[in-house]
C-alpha positions as CSV (number, residue, x, y, z in Angstrom):
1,X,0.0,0.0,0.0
2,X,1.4,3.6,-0.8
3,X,0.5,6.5,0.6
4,X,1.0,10.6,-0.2
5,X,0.6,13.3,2.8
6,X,1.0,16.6,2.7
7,X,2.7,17.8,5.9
8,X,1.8,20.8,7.5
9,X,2.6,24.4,5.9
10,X,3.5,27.2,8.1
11,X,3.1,30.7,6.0
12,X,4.4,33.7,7.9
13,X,3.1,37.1,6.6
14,X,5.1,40.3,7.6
15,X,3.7,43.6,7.1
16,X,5.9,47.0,7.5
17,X,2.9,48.9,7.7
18,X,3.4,52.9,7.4
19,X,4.4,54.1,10.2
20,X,43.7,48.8,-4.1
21,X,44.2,50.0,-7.3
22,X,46.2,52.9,-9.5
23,X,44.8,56.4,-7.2
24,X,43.4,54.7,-4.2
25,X,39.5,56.1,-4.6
26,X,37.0,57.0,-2.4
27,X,35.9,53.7,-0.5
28,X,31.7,53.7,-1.4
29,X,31.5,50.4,0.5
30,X,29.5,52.0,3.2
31,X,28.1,49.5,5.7
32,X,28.6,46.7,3.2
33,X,31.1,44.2,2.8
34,X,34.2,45.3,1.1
35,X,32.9,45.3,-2.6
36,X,33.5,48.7,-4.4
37,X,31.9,49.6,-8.1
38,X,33.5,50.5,-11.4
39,X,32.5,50.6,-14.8
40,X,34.1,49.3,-18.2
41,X,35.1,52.2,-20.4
42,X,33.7,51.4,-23.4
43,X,29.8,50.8,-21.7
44,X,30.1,54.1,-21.2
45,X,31.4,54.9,-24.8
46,X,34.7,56.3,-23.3
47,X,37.2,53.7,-24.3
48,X,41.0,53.7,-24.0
49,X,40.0,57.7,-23.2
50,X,40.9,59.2,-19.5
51,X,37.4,61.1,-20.1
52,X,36.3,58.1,-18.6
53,X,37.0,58.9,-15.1
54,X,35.7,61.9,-14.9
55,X,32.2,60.2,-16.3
56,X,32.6,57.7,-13.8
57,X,32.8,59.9,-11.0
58,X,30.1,62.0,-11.9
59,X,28.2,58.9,-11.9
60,X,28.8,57.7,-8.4
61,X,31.3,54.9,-9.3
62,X,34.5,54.5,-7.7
63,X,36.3,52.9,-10.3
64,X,37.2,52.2,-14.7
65,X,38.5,49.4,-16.3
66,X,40.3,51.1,-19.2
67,X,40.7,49.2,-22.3
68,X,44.6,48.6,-23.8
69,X,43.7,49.8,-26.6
70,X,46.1,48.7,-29.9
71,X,47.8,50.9,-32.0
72,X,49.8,48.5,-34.4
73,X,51.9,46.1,-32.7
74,X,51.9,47.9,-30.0
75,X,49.2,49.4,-27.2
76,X,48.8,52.8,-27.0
77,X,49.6,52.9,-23.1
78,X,52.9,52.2,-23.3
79,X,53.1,56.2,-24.7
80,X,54.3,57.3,-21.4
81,X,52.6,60.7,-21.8
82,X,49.3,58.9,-21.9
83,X,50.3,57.3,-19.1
84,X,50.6,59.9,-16.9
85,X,47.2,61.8,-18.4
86,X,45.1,58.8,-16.6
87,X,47.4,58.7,-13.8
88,X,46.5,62.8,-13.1
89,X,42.7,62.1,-14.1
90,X,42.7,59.4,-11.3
91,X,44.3,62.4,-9.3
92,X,41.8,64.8,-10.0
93,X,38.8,62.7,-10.0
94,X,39.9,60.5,-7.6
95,X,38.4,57.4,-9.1
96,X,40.6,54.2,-9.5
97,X,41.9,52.3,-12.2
98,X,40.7,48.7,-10.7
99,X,41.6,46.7,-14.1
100,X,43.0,46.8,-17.2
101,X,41.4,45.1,-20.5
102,X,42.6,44.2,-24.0
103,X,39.3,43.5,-26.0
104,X,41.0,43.4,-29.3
105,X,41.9,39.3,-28.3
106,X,38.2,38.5,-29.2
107,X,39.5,39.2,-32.9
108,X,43.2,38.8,-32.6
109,X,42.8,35.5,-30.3
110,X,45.9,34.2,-27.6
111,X,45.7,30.8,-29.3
112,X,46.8,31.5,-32.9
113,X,47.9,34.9,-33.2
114,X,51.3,35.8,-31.6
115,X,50.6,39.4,-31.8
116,X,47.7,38.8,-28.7
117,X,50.9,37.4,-26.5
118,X,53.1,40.4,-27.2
119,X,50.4,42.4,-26.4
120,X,50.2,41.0,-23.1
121,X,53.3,41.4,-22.5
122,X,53.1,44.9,-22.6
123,X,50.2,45.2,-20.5
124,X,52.0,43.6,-18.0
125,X,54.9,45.8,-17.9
126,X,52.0,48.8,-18.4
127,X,50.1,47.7,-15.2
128,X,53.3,47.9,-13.0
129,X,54.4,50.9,-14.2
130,X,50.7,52.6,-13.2
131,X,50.1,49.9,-9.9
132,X,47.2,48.3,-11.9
133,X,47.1,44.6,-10.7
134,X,44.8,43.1,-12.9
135,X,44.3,42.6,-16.5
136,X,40.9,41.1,-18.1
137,X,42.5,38.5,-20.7
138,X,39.0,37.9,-22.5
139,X,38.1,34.8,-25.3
140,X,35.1,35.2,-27.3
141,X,34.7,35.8,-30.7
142,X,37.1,34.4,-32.5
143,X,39.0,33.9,-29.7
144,X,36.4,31.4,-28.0
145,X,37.9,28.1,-26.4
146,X,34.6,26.5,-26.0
147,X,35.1,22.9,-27.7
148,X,38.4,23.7,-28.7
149,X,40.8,21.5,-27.2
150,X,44.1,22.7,-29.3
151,X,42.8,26.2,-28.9
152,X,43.4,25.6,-25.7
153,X,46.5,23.8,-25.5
154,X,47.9,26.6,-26.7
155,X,46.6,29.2,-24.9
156,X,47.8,27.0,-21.8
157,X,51.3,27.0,-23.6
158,X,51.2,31.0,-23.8
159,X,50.1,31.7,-20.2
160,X,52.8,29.2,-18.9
161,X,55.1,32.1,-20.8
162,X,53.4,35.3,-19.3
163,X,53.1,33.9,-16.0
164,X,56.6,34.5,-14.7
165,X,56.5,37.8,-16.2
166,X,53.1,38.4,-14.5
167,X,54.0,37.1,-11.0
168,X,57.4,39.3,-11.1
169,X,55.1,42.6,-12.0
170,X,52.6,41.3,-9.3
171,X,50.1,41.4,-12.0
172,X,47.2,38.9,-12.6
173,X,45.8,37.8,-15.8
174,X,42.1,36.8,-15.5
175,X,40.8,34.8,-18.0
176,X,36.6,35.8,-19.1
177,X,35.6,33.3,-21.3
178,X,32.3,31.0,-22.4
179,X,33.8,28.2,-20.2
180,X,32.2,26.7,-17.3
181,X,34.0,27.2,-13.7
182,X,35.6,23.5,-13.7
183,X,37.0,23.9,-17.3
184,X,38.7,27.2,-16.1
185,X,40.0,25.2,-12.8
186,X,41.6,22.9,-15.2
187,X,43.2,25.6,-17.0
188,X,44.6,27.4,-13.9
189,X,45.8,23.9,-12.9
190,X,47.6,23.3,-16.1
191,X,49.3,26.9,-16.1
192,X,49.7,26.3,-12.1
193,X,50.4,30.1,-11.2
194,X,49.0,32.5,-8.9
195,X,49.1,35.2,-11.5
196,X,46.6,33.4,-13.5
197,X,43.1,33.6,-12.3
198,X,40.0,34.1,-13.5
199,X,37.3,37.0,-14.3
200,X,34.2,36.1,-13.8
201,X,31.3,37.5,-15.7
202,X,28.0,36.8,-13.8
203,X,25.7,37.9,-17.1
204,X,27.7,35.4,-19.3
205,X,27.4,32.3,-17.3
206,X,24.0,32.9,-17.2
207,X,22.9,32.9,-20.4
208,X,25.5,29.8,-20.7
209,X,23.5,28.4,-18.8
210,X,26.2,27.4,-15.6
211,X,25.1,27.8,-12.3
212,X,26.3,30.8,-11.3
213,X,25.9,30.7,-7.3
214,X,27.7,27.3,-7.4
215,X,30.4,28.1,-9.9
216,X,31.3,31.4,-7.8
217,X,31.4,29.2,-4.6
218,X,33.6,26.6,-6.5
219,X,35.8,29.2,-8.1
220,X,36.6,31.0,-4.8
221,X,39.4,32.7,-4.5
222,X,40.3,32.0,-7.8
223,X,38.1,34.7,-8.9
224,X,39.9,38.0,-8.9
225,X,37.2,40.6,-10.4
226,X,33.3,40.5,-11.2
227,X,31.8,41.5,-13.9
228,X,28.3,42.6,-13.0
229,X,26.1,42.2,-16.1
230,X,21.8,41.6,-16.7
231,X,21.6,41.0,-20.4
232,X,17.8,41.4,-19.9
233,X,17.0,44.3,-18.8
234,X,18.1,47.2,-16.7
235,X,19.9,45.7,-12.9
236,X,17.1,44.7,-10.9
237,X,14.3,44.6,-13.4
238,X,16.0,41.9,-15.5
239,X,17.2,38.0,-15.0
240,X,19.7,38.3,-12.7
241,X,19.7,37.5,-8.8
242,X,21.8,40.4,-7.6
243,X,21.0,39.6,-3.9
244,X,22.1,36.1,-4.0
245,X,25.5,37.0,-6.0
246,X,26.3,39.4,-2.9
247,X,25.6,36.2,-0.7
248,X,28.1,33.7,-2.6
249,X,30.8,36.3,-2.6
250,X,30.4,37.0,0.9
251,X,30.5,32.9,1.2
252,X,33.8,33.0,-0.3
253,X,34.9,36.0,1.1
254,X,34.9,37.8,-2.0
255,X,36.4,42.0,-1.3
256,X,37.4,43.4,-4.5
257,X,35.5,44.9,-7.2
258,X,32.6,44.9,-9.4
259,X,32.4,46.3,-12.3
260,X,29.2,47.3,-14.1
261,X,28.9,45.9,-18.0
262,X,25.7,47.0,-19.1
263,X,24.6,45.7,-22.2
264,X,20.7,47.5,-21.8
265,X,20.2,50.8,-22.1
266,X,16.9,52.2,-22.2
267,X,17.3,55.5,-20.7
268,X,20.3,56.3,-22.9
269,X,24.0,55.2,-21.7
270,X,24.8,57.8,-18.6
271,X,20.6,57.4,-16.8
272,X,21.0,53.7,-17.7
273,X,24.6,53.1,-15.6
274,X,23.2,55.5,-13.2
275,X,20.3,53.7,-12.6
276,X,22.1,50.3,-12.9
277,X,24.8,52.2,-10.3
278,X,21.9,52.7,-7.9
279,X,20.3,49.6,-7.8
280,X,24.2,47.9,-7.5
281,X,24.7,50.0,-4.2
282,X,21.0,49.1,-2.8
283,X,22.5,45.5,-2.8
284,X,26.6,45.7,-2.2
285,X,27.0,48.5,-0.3
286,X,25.0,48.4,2.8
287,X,21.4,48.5,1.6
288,X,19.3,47.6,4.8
289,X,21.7,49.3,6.9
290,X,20.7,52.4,7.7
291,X,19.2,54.0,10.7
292,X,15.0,54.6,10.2
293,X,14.2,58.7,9.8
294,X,12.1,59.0,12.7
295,X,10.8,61.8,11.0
296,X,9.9,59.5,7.9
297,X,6.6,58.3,9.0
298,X,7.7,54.8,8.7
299,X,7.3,52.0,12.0
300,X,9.3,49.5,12.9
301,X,6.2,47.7,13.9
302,X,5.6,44.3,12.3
303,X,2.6,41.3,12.8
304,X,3.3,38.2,12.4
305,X,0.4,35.8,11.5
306,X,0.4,32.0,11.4
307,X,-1.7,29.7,10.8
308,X,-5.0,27.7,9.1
309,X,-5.6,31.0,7.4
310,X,-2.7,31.0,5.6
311,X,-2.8,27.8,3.6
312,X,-0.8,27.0,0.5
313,X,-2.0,26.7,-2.7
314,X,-4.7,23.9,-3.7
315,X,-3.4,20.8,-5.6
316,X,-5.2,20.4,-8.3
317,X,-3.0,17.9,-10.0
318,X,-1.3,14.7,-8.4
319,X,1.1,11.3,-9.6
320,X,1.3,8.9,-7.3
321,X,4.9,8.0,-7.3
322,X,6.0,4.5,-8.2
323,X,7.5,2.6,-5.7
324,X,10.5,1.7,-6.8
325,X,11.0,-2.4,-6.9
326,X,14.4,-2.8,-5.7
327,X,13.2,-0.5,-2.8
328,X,9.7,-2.8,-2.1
329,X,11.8,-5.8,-2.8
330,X,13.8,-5.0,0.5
331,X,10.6,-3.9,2.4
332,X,12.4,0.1,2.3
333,X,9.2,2.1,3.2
334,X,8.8,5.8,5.3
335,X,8.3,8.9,4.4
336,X,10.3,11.3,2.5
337,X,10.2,15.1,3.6
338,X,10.9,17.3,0.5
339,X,10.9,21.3,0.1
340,X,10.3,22.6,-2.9
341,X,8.6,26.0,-4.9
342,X,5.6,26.3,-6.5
343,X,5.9,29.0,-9.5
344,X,3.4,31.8,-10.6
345,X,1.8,29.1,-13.1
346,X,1.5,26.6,-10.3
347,X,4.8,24.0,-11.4
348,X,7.4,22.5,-9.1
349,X,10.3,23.8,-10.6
350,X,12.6,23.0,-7.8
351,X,12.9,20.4,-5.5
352,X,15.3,19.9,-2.3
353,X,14.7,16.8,-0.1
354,X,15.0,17.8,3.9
355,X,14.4,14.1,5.1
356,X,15.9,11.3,2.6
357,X,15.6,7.8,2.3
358,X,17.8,7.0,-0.7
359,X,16.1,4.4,-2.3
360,X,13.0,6.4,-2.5
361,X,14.0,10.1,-3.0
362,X,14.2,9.9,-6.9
363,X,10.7,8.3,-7.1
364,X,9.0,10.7,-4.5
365,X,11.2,14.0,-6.3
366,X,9.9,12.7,-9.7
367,X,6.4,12.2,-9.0
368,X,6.1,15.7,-7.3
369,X,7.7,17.6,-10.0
370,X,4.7,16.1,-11.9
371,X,2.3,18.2,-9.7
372,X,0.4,21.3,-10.2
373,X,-0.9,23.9,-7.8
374,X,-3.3,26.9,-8.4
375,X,-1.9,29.8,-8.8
376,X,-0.9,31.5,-4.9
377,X,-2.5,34.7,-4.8
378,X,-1.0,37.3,-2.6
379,X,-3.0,41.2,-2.6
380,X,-4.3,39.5,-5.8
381,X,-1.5,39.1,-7.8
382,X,0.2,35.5,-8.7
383,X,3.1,34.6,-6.2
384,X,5.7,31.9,-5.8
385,X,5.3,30.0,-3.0
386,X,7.8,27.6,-1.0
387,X,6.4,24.6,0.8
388,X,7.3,21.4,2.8
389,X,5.2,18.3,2.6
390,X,6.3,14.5,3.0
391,X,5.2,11.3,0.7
392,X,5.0,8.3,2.1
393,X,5.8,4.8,0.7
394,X,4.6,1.7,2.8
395,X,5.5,-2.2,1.9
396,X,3.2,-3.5,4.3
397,X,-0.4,-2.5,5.2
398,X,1.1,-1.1,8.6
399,X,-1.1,2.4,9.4
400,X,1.5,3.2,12.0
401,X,1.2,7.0,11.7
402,X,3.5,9.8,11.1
403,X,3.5,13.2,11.7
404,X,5.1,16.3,10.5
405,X,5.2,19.0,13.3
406,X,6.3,22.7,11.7
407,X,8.3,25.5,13.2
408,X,7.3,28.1,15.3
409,X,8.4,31.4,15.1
410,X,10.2,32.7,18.6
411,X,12.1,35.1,18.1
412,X,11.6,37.6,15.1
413,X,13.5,41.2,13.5
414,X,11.5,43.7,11.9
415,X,13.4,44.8,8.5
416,X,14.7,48.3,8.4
417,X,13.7,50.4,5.6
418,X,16.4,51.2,3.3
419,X,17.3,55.0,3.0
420,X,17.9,54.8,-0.8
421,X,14.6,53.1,-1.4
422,X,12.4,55.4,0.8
423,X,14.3,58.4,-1.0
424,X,13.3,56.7,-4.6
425,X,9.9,56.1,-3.5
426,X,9.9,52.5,-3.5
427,X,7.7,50.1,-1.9
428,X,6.4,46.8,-2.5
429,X,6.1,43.0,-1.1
430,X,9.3,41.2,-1.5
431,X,8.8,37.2,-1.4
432,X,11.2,35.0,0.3
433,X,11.6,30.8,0.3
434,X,13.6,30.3,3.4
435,X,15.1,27.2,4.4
436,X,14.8,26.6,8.4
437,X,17.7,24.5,9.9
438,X,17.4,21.5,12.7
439,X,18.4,24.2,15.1
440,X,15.6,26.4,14.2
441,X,18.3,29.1,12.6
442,X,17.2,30.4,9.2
443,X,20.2,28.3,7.2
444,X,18.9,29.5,3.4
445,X,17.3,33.0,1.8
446,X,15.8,32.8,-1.8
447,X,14.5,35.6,-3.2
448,X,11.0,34.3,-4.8
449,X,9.9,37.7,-6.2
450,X,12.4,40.9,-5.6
451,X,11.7,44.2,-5.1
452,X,15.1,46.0,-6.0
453,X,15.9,48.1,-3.6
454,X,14.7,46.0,-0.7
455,X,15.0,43.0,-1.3
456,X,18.4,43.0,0.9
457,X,16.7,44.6,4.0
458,X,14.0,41.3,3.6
459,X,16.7,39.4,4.0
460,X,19.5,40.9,6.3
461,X,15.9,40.9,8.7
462,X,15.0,36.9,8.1
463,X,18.1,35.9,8.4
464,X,18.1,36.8,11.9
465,X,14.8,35.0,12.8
466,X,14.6,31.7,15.4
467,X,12.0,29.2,15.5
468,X,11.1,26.0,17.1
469,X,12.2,23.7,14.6
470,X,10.4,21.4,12.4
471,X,10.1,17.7,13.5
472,X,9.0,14.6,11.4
473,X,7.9,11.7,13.8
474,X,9.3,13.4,16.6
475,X,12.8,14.0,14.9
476,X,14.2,17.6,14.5
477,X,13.9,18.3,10.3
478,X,15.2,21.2,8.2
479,X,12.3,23.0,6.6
480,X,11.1,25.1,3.8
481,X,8.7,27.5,3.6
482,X,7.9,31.1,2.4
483,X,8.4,34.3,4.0
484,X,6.5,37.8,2.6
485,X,7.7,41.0,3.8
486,X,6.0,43.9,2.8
487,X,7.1,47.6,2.2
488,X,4.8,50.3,2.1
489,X,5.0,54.4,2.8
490,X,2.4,56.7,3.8
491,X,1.5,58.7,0.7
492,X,1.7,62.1,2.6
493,X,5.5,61.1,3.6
494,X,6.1,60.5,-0.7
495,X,8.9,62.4,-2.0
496,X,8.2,64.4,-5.3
């Protein structure tokens, strides 16, 4: 006999009701964690120009990476007159020089064309001269080593060249490319040198389809730069999970720089990096942070509701799983607890299993990903939802029951209201999936539906939350459920 059970769901609603590089820069990281923002010189249309600083700065951002730009055989940095005209703009402007970047190898490629080595060569020597540690060695275009196994062979053989020269300039070269994270490891392990390290791009790997959080986390400290890059939209509106690429860098201790690429720009280049600028700092540079206005209007007051009232979405669609025989051979029966979300069009599209019996995960994870929910409806508008629930599989006609118990909230912290967002004007529910630990700690944040702006405050708040954890026939269980914080200002209190 088999049998499916839905464990309990516990759905807690929060309302905030109304109530070193060339010129050391200014340090913008605020209340953040070490990461400091720069922008590419030619996404502002300003490459291999010193103009670029001075846009940068007037832009908010404290840093450029300049393109080594070629002239001939040669780049035109190593004019030493040039030289010294970036090295008084970074004077003046006091905005820093975090990288360098040679984008002419996407057409004259490292593996083939011995001009791209010689180039190198000289940006090595260029970056000592002007104390800029890190050069952007990219490989697309023609240039790509994706399937290319001689491509890269030789590029292996060319690094193995540069590297002493690098490591005596105490210069890294950081390899962007189409790869995934372990076919870069295998390159770094091949050219086995600290001054070759990688630049990670988190816009590309998306749309490569890696996955990013876990390629960062692998990478580590391998990674010496981020590129920050939504190929969707503007930062924030688009694709990209800005909030969870602050929390892997912070889980590998990440303190460097990112640097904005923006590929969209729909309010013209300078309101587009501005606005992509803004939204970067809301996230990386102490969003969540700041000390309420008590002259705002706003209340730290929140309520906290639990309960019947709040039940998950109705199932409208089931498949039994199928016992697997090897499992009901042996007489392997119980119950296995699995988290998982429930998306805007009512699909499981992920899955993570908080109680496992190994012979009878697979089955229960297929047969849920099967089901279908109707659509969760929060102030009448779709929502994803996160949600716990056990199947169980019996190979006897035992009725012995079992019994999911879920958490209880105990201790809870109200979110503060980010200054940046409540002098933009921005309000709005931000939904989390939280994962809640044996212990009762909150162990996992997802951000379900952001609100840019706030969606670190939601988090920085949850995070700090204690319950009475989840149990599973009287056995402490790690549990998943959803979280939604809302942010709302008096209309009176509105800026213009």
């Amino acid at each position: 006999m088999l049998r499916v059970g839905a464990g309990f769901m516990l759905l807690v609603f929060v309302s905030l009701a109304v109530p070193a590089a060339a010129g050391t820069a200014r340090d913008s990281s605020g209340g953040g964690f070490g990461v400091r923002l720069g922008v590419c010189d030619w996404t502002i249309g300003k490459s291999g120009d010193p103009a670029a600083l001075g846009l940068a700065e007037t832009l908010g951002l404290d840093g450029v990476q300049v393109s080594l730009v070629p002239t001939g055989d040669s780049l035109t940095l190593i004019d030493p007159i040039l030289r010294r005209a970036y090295l008084e703009a970074v004077e003046r402007t006091g905005v820093a020089i975090p990288s360098f970047a040679i984008g002419d190898l996407n057409d004259v490629p490292l593996k083939s064309d011995p001009r791209a080595e010689k180039w190198l060569a000289e940006g090595i020597a260029i970056a000592a001269a002007m104390n800029v540690r890190v050069i952007l060695v990219p490989f697309f275009g023609k240039g790509d080593l994706k399937d290319d196994p001689a491509g890269v062979e030789a590029v292996v053989g060319a690094l193995k060249r540069l590297a002493p020269k690098a490591e005596e300039a105490g210069v890294v070269l950081a390899l962007e490319s189409w790869l995934s994270a372990g076919d870069n490891l295998k390159i770094l392990e091949r050219v086995g040198s600290p001054a070759v390290r990688v630049y990670y791009d988190v816009g590309n790997s998306q749309d490569a389809g890696y996955p990013i959080f876990d390629e960062i986390r692998l990478l580590g400290a391998r990674i010496v730069e981020f590129h920050a890059k939504d190929t969707k939209d503007l930062y924030g509106k688009g694709s990209m999970d800005f909030p969870a690429v602050r929390m892997a860098m912070e889980e590998i201790g990440y303190s460097g720089w990112l640097v904005l690429e923006g590929t969209k720009m729909p309010l013209g280049v300078e309101k587009s990096v501005r606005y992509d600028a803004d939204y970067l700092k809301t996230i990386f540079t102490g969003a969540g942070k700041a000390v309420p206005d008590p002259t705002s209007g706003l209340s730290s007051e929140a309520t906290v509701s639990y309960g019947e009232e709040f039940l998950p979405p109705k199932l409208i669609k089931e498949a039994a799983p199928e016992y697997p025989f090897s499992a009901l051979k042996s007489k392997i029966q119980g119950a296995v607890v699995i988290g998982f979300i429930v998306g805007t069009d009512g699909r499981v599209n992920g899955t993570k299993i908080l109680k496992s019996i190994p012979a009878l995960d697979g089955a229960a994870v297929v047969a849920v990903k099967k089901w279908v929910y109707e659509p969760f409806l929060l102030e009448d508008k779709p929502r994803p939802f996160a949600l716990t629930l056990s199947v169980k599989f019996s190979a006897s006609m035992s009725s012995r029951k079992t019994g999911m118990k879920p958490p209880k909230l105990i201790k809870q912290v109200s979110p503060v209201y980010p200054e940046e967002a409540k002098k933009s004007n921005i309000e709005g529910t931000v939904v989390l999936g939280i994962t809640i630990g044996d212990s009762g700690q909150v162990t996992e944040v997802k951000v379900l539906e952001s609100v840019p702006g706030l969606d670190w405050a939601a988090i920085d708040a949850v995070k700090e939350w204690k319950y009475a954890g989840a149990s599973f026939d009287g056995k402490p269980i790690p549990y998943v459920t959803t979280v939604s914080i809302k942010f709302s200002l008096n209309a009176s209190k509105k800026l213009p």
